[in-house]
CHARMM internal coordinates of N, CA and C (Angstrom, degrees):
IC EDIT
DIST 1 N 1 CA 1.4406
DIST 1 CA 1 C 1.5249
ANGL 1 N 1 CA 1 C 109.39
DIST 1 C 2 N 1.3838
ANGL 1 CA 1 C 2 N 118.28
DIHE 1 N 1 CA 1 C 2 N 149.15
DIST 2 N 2 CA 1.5895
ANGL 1 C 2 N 2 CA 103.74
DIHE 1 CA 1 C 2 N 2 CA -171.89
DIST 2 CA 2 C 1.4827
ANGL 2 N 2 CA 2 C 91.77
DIHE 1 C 2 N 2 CA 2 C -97.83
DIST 2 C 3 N 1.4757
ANGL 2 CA 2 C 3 N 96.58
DIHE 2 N 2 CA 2 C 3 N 161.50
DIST 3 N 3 CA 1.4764
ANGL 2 C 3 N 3 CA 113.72
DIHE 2 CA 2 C 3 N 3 CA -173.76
DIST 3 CA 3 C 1.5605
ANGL 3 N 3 CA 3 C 107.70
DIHE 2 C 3 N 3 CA 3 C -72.73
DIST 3 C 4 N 1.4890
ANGL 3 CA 3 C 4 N 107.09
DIHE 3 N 3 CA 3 C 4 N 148.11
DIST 4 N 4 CA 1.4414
ANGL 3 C 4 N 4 CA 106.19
DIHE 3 CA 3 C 4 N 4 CA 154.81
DIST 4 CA 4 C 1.1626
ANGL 4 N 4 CA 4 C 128.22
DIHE 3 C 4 N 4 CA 4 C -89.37
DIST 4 C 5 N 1.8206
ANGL 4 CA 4 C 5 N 125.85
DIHE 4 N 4 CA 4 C 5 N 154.01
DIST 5 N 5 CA 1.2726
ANGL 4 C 5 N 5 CA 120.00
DIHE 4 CA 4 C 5 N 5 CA -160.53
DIST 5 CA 5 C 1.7350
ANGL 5 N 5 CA 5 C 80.07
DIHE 4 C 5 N 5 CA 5 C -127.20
DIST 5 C 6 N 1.4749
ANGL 5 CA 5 C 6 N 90.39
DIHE 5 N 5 CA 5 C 6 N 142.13
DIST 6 N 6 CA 1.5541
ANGL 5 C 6 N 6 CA 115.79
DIHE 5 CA 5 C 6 N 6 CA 179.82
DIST 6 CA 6 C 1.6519
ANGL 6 N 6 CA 6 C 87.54
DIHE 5 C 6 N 6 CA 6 C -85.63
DIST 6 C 7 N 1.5955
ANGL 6 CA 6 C 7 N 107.94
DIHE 6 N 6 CA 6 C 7 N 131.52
DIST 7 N 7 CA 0.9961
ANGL 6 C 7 N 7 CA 110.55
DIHE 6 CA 6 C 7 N 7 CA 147.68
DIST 7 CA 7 C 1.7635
ANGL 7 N 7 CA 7 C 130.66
DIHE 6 C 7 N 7 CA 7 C -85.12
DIST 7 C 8 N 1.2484
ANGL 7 CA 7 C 8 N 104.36
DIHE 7 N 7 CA 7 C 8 N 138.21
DIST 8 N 8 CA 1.9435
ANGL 7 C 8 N 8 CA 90.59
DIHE 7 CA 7 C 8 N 8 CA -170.90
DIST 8 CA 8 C 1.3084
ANGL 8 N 8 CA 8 C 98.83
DIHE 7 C 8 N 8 CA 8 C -88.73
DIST 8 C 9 N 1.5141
ANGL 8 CA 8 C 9 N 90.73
DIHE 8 N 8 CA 8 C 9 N 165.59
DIST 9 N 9 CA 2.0921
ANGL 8 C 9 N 9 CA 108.33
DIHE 8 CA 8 C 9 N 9 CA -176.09
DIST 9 CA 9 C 1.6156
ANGL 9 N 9 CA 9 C 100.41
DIHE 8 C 9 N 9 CA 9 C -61.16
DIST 9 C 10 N 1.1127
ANGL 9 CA 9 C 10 N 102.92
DIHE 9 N 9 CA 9 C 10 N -176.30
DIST 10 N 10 CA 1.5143
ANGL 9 C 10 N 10 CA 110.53
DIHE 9 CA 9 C 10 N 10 CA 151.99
DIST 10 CA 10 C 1.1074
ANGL 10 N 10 CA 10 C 142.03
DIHE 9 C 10 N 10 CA 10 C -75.82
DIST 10 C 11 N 1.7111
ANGL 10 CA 10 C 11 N 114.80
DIHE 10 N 10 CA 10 C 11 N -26.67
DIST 11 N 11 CA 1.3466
ANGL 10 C 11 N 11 CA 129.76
DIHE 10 CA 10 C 11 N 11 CA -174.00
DIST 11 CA 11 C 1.7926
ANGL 11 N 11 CA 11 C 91.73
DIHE 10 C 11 N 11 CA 11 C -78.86
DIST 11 C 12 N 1.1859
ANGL 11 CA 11 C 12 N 125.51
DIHE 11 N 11 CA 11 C 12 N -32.17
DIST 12 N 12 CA 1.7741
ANGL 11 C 12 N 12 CA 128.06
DIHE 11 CA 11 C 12 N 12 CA 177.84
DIST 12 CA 12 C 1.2407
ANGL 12 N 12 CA 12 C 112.76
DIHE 11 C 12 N 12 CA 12 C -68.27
DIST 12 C 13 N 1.5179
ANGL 12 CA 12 C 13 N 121.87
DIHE 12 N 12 CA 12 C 13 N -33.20
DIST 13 N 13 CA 1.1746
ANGL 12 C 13 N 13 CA 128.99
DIHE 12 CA 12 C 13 N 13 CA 172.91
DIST 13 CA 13 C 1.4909
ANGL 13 N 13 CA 13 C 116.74
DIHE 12 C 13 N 13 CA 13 C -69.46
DIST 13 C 14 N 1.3452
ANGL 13 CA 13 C 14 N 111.15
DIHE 13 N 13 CA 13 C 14 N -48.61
DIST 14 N 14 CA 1.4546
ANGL 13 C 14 N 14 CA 107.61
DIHE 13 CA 13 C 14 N 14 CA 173.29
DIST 14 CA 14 C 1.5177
ANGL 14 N 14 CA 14 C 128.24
DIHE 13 C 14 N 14 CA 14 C -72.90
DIST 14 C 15 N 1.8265
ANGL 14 CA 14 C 15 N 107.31
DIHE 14 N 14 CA 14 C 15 N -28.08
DIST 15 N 15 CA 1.4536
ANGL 14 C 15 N 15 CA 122.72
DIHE 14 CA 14 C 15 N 15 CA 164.40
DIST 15 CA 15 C 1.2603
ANGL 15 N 15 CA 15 C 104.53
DIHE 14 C 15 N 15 CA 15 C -61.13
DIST 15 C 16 N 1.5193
ANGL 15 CA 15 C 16 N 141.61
DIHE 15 N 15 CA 15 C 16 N -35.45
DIST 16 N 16 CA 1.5011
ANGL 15 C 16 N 16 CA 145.04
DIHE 15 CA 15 C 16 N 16 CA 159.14
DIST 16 CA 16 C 1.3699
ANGL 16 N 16 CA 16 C 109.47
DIHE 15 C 16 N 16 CA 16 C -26.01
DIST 16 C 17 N 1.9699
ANGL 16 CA 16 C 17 N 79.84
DIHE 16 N 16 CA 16 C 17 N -78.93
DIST 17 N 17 CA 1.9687
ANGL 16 C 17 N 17 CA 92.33
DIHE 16 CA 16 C 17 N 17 CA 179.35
DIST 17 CA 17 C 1.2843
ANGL 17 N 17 CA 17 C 119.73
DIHE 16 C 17 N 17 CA 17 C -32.96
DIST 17 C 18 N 1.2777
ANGL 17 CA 17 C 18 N 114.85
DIHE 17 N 17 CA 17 C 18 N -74.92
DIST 18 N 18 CA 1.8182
ANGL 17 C 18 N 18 CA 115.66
DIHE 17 CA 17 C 18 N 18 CA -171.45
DIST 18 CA 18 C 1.3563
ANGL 18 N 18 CA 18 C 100.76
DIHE 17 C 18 N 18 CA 18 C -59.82
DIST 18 C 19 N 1.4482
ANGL 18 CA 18 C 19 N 150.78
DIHE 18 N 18 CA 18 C 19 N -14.95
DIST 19 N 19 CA 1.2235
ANGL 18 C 19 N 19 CA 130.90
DIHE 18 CA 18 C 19 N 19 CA 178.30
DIST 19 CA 19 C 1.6644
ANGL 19 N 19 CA 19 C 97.18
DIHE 18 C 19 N 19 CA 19 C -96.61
DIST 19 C 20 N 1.1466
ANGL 19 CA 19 C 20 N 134.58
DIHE 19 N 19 CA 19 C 20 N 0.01
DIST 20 N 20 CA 1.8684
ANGL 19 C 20 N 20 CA 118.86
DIHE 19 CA 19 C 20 N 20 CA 162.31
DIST 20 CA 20 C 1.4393
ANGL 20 N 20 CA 20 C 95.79
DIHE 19 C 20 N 20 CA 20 C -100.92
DIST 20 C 21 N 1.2749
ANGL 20 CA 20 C 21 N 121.50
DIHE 20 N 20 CA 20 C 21 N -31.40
DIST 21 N 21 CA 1.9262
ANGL 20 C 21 N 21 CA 105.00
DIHE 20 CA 20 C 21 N 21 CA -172.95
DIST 21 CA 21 C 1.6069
ANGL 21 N 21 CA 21 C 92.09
DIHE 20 C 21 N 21 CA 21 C -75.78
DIST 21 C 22 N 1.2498
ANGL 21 CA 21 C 22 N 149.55
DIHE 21 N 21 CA 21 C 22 N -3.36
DIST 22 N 22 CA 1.2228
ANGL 21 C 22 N 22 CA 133.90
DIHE 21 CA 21 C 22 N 22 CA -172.21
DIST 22 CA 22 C 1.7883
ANGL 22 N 22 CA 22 C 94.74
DIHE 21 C 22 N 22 CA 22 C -96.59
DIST 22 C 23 N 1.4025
ANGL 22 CA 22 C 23 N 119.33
DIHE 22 N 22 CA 22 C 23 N -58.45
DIST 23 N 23 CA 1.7414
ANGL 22 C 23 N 23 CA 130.13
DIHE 22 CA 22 C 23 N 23 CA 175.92
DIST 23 CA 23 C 1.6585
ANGL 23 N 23 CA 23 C 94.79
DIHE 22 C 23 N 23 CA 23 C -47.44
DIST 23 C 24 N 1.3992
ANGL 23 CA 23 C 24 N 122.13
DIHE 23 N 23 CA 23 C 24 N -38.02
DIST 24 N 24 CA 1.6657
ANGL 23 C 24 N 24 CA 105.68
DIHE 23 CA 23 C 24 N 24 CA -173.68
DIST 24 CA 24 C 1.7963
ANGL 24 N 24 CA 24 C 118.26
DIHE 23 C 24 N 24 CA 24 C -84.03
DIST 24 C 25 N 1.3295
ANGL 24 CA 24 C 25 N 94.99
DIHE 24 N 24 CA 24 C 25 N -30.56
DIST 25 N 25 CA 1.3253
ANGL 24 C 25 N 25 CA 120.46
DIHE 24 CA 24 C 25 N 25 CA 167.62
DIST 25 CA 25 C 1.8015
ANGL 25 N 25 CA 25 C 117.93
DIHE 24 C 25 N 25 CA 25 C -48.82
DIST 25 C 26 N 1.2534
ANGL 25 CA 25 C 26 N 103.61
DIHE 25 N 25 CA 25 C 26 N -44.46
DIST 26 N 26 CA 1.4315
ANGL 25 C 26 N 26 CA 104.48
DIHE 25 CA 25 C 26 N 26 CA 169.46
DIST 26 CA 26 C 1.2998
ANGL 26 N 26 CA 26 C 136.22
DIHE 25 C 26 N 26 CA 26 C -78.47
DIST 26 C 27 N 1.6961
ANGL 26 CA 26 C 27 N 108.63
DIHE 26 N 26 CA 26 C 27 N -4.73
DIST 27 N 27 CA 1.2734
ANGL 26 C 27 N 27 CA 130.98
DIHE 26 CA 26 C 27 N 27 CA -173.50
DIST 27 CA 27 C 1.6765
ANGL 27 N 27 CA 27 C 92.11
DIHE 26 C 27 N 27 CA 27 C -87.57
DIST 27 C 28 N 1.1597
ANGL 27 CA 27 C 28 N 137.31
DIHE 27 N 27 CA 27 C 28 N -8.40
DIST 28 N 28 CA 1.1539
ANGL 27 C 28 N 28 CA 107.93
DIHE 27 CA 27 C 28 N 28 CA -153.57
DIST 28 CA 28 C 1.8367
ANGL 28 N 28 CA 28 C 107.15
DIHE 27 C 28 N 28 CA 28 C -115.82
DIST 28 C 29 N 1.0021
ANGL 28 CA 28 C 29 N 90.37
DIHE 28 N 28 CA 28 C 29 N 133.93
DIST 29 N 29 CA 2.1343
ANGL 28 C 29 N 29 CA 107.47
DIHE 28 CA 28 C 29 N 29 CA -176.04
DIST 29 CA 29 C 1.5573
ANGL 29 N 29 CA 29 C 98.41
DIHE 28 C 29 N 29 CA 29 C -65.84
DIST 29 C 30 N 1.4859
ANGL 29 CA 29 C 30 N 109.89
DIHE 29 N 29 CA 29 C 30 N 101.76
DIST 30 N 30 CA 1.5233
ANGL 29 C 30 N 30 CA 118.50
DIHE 29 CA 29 C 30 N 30 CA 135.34
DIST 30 CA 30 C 0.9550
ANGL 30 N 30 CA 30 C 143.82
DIHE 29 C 30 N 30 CA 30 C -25.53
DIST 30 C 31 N 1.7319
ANGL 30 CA 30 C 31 N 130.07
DIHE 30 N 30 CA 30 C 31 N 89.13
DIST 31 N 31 CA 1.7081
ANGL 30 C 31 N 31 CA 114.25
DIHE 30 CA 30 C 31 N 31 CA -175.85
DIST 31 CA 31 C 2.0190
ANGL 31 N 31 CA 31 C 99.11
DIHE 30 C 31 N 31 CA 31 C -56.13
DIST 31 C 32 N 1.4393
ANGL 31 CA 31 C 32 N 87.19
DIHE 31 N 31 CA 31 C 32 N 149.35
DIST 32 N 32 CA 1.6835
ANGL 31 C 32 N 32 CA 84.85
DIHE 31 CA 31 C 32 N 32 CA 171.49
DIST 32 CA 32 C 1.4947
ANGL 32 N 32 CA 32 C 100.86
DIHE 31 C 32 N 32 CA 32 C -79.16
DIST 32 C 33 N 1.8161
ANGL 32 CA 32 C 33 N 120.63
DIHE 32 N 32 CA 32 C 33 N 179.24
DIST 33 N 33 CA 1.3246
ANGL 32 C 33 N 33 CA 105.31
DIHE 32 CA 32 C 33 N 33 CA 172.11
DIST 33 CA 33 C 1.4431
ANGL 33 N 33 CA 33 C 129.76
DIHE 32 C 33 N 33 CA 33 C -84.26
DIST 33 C 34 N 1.2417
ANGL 33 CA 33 C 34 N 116.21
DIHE 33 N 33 CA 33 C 34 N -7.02
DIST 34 N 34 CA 1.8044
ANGL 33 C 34 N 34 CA 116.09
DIHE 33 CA 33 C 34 N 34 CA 151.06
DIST 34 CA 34 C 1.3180
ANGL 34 N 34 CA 34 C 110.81
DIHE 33 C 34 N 34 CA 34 C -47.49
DIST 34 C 35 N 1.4507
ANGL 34 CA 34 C 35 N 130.93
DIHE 34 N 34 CA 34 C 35 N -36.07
DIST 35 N 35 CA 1.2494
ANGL 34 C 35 N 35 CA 116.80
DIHE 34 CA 34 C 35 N 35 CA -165.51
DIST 35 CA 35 C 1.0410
ANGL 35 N 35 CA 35 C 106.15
DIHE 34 C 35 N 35 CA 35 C -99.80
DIST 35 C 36 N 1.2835
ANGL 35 CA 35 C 36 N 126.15
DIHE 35 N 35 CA 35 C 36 N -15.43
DIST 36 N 36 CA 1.8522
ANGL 35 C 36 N 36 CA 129.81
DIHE 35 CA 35 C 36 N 36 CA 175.92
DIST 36 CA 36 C 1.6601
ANGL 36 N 36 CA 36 C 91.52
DIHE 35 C 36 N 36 CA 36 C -89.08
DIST 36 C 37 N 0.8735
ANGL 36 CA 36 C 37 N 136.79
DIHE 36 N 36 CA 36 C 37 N -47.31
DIST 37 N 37 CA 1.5894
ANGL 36 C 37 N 37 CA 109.85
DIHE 36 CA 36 C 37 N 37 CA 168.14
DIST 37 CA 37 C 1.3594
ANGL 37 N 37 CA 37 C 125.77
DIHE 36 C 37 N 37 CA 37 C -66.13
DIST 37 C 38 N 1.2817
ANGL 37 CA 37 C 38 N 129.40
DIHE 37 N 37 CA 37 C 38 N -18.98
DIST 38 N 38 CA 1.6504
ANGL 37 C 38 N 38 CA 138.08
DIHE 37 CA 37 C 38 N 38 CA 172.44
DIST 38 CA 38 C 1.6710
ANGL 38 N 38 CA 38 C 78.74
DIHE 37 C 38 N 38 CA 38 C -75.45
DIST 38 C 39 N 0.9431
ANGL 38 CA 38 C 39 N 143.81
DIHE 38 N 38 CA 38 C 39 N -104.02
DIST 39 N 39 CA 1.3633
ANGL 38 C 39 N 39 CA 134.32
DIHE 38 CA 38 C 39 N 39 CA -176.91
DIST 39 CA 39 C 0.9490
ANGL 39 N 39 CA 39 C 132.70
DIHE 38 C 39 N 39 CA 39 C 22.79
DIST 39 C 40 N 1.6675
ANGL 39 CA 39 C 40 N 112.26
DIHE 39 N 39 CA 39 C 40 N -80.84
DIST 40 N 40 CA 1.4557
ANGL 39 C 40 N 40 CA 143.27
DIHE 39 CA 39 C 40 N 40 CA 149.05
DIST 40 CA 40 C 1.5851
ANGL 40 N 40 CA 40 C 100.42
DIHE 39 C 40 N 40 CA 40 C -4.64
DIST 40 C 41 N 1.4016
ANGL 40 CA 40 C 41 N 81.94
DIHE 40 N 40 CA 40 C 41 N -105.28
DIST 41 N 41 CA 1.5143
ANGL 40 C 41 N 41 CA 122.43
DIHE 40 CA 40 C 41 N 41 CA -174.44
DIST 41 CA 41 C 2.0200
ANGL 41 N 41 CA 41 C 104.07
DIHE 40 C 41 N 41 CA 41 C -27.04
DIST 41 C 42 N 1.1663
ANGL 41 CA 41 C 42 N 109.27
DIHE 41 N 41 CA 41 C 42 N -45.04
DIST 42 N 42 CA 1.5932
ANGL 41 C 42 N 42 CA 108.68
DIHE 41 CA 41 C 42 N 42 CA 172.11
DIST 42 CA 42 C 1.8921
ANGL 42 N 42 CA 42 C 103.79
DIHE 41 C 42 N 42 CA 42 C -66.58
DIST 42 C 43 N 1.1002
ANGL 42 CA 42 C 43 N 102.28
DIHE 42 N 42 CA 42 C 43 N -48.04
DIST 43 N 43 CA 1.8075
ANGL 42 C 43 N 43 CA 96.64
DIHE 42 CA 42 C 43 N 43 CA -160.56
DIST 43 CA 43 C 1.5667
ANGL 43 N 43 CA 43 C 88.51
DIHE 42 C 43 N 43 CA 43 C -52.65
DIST 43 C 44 N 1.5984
ANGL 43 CA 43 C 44 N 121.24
DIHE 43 N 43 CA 43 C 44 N -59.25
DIST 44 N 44 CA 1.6182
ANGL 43 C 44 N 44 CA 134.00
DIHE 43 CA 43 C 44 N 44 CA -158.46
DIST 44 CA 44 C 1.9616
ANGL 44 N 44 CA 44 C 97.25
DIHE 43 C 44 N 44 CA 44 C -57.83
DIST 44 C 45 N 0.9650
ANGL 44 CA 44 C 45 N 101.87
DIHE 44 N 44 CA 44 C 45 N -59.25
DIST 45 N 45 CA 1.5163
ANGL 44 C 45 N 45 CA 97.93
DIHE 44 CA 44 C 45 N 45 CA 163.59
DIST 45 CA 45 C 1.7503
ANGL 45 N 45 CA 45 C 128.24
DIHE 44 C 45 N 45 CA 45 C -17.96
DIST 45 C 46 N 1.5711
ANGL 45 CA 45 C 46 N 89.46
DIHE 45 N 45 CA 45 C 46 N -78.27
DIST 46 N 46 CA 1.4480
ANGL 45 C 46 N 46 CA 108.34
DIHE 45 CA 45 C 46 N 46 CA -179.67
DIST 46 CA 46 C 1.7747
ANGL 46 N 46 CA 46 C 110.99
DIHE 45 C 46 N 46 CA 46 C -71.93
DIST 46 C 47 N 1.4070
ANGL 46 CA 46 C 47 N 100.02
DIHE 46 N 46 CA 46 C 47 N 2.11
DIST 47 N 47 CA 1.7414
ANGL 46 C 47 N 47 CA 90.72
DIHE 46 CA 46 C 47 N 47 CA -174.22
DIST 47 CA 47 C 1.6330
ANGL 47 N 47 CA 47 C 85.67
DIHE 46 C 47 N 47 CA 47 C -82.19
DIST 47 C 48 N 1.5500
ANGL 47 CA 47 C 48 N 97.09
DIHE 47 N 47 CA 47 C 48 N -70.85
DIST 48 N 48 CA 1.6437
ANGL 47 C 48 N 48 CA 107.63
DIHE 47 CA 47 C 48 N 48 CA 172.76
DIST 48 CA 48 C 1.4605
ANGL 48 N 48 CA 48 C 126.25
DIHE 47 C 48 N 48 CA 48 C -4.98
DIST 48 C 49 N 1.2741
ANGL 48 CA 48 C 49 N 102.01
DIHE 48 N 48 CA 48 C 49 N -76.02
DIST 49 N 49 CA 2.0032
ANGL 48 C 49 N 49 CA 108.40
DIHE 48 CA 48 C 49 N 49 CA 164.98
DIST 49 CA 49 C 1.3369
ANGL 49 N 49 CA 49 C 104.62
DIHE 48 C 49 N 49 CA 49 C -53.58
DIST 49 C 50 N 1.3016
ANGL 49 CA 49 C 50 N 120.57
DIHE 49 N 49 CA 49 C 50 N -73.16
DIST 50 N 50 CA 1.4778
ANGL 49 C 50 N 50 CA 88.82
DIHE 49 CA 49 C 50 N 50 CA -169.22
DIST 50 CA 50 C 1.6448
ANGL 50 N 50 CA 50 C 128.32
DIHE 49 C 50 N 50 CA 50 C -44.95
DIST 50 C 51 N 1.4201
ANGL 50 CA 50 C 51 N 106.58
DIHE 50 N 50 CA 50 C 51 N -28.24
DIST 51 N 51 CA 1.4503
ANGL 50 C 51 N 51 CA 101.25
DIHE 50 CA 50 C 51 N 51 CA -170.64
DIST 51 CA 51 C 1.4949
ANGL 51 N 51 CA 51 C 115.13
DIHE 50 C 51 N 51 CA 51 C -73.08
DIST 51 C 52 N 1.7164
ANGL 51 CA 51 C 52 N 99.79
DIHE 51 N 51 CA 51 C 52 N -17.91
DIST 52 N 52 CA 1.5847
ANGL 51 C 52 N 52 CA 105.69
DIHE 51 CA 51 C 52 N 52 CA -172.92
DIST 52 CA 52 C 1.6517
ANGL 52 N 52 CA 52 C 105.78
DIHE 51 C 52 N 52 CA 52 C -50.47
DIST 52 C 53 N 1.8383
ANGL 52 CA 52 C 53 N 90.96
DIHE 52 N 52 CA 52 C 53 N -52.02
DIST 53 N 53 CA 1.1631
ANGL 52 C 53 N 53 CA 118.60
DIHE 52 CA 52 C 53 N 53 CA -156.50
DIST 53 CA 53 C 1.8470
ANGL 53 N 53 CA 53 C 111.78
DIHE 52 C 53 N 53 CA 53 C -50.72
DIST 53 C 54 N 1.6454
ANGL 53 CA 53 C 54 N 110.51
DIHE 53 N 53 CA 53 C 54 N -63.38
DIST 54 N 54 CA 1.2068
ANGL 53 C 54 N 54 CA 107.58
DIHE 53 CA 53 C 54 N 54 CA 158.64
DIST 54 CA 54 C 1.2679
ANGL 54 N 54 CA 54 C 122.50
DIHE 53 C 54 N 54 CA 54 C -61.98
DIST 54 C 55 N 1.1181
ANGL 54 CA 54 C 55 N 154.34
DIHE 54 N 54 CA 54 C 55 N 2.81
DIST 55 N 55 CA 1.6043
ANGL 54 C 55 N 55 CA 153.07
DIHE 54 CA 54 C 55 N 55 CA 160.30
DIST 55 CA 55 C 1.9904
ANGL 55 N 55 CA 55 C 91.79
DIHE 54 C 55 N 55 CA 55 C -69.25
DIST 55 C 56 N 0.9057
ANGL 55 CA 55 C 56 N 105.71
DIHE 55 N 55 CA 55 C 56 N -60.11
DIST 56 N 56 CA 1.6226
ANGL 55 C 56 N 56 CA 108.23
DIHE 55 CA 55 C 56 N 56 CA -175.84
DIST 56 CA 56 C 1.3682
ANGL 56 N 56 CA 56 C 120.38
DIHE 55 C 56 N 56 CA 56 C -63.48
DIST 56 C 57 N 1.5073
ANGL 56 CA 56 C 57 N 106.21
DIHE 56 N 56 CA 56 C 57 N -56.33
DIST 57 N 57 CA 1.4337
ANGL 56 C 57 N 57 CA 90.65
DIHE 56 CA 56 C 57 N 57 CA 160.96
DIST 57 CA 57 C 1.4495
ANGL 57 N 57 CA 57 C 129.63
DIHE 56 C 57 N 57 CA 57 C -47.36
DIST 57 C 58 N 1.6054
ANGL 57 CA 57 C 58 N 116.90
DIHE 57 N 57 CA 57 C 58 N -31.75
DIST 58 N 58 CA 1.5789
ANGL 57 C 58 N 58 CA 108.70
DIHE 57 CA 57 C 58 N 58 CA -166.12
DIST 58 CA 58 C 1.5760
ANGL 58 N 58 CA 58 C 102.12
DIHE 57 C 58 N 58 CA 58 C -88.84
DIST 58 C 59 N 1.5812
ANGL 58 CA 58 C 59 N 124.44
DIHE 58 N 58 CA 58 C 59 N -6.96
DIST 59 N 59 CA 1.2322
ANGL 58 C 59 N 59 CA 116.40
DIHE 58 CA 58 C 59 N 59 CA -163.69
DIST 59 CA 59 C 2.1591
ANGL 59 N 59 CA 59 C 89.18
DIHE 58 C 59 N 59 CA 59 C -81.01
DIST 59 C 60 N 1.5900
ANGL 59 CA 59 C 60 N 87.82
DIHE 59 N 59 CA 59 C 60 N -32.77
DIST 60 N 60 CA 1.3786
ANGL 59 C 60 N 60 CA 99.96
DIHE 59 CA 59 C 60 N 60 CA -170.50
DIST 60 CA 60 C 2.1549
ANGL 60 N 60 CA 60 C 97.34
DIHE 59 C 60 N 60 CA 60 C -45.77
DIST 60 C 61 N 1.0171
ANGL 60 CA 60 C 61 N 91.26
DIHE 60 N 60 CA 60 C 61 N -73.30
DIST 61 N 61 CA 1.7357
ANGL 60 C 61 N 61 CA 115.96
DIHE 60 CA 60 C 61 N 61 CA -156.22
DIST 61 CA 61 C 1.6065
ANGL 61 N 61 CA 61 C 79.45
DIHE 60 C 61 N 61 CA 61 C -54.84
DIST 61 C 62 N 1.1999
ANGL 61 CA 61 C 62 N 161.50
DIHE 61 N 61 CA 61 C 62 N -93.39
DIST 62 N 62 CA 1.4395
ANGL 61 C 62 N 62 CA 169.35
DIHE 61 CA 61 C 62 N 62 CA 173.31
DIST 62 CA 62 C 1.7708
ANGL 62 N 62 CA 62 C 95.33
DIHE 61 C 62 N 62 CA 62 C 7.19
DIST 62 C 63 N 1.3490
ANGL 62 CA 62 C 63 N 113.22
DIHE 62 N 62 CA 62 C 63 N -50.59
DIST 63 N 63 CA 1.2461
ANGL 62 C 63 N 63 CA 102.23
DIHE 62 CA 62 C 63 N 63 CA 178.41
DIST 63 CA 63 C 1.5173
ANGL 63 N 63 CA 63 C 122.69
DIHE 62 C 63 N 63 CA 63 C -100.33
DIST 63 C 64 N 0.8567
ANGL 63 CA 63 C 64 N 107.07
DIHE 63 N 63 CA 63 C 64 N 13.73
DIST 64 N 64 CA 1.8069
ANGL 63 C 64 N 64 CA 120.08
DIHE 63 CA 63 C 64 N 64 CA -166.18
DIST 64 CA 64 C 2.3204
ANGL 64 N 64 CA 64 C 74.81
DIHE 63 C 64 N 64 CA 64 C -102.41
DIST 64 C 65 N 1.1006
ANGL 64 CA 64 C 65 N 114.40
DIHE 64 N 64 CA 64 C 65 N -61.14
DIST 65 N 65 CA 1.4284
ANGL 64 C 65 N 65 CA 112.59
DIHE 64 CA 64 C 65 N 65 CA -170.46
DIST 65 CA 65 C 1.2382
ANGL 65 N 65 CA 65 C 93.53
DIHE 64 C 65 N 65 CA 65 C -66.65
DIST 65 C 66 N 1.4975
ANGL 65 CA 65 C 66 N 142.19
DIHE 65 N 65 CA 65 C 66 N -72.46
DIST 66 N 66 CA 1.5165
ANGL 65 C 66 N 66 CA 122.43
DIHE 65 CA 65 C 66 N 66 CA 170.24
DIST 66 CA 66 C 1.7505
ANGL 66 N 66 CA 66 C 126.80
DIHE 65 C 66 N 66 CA 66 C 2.45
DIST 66 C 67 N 1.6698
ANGL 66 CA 66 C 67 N 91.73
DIHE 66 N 66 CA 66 C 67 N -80.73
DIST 67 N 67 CA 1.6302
ANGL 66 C 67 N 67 CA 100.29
DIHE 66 CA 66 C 67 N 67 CA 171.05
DIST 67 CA 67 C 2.0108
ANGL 67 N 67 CA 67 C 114.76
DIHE 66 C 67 N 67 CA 67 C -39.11
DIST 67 C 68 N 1.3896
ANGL 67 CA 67 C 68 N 91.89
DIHE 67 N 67 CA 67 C 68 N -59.22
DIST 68 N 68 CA 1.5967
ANGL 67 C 68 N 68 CA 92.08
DIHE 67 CA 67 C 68 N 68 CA -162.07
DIST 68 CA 68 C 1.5243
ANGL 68 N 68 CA 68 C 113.81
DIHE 67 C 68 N 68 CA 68 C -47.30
DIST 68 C 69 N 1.7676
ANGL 68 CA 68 C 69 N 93.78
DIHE 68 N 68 CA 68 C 69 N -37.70
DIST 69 N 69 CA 1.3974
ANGL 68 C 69 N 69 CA 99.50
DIHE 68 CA 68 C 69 N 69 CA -176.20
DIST 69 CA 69 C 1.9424
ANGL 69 N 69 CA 69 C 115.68
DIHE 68 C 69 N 69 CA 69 C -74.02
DIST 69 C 70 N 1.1202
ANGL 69 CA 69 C 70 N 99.16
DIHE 69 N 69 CA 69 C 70 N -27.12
DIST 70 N 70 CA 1.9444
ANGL 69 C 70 N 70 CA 107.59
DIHE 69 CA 69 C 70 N 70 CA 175.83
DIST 70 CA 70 C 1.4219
ANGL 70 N 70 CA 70 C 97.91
DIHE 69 C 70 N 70 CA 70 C -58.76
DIST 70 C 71 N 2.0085
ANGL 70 CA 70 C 71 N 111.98
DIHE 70 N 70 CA 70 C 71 N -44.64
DIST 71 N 71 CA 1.5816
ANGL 70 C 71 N 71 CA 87.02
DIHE 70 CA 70 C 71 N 71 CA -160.86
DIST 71 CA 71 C 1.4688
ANGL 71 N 71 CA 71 C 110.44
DIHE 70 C 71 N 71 CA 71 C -92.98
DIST 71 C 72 N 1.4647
ANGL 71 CA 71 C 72 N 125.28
DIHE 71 N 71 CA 71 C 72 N 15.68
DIST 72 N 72 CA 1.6726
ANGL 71 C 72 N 72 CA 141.36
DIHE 71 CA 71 C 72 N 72 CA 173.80
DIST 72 CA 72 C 1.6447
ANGL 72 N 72 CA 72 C 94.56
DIHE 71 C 72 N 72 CA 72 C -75.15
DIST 72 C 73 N 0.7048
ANGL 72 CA 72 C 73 N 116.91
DIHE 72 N 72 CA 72 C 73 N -72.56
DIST 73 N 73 CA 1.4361
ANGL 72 C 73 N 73 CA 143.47
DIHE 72 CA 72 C 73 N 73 CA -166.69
DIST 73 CA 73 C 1.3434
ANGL 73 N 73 CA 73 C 101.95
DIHE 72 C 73 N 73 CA 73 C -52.58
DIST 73 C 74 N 1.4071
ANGL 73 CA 73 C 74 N 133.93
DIHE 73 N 73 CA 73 C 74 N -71.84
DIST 74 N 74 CA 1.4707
ANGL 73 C 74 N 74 CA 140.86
DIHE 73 CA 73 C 74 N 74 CA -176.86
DIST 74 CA 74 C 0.8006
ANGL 74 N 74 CA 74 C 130.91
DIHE 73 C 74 N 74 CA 74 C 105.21
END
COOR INIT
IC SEED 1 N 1 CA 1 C
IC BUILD
């Protein structure tokens, strides 16, 4: 006969959960904080450029539509 499987409550299921996110939780390598500020400092970097980048492009396109519209107009 095949076995029956107890289904567990919910409160077991979630007491489950926090006891594997805690066992996975310990597996995991800590940047030290030199490396979470080298981190930092790269994301804030690369936000920067990009933002340069679209600021320029749109100053670009703002006047490219300017023109089109001066020479519609007359």
């Amino acid at each position: 006969m095949a076995e029956a499987t107890k289904k567990e409550g919910f409160f077991a299921r979630i007491k489950r959960m926090f006891r594997e996110m805690r066992s996975e939780l310990k597996k995991v390598v800590w940047p030290t904080k030199r490396q979470l500020l080298n981190n930092v400092l790269v994301v804030l970097v690369c936000c920067l450029v990009v933002g340069a980048c679209i600021w320029i492009f749109d100053a670009v396109a703002a006047l490219v539509v300017q023109g089109i519209i001066s020479l519609v107009t007359g």
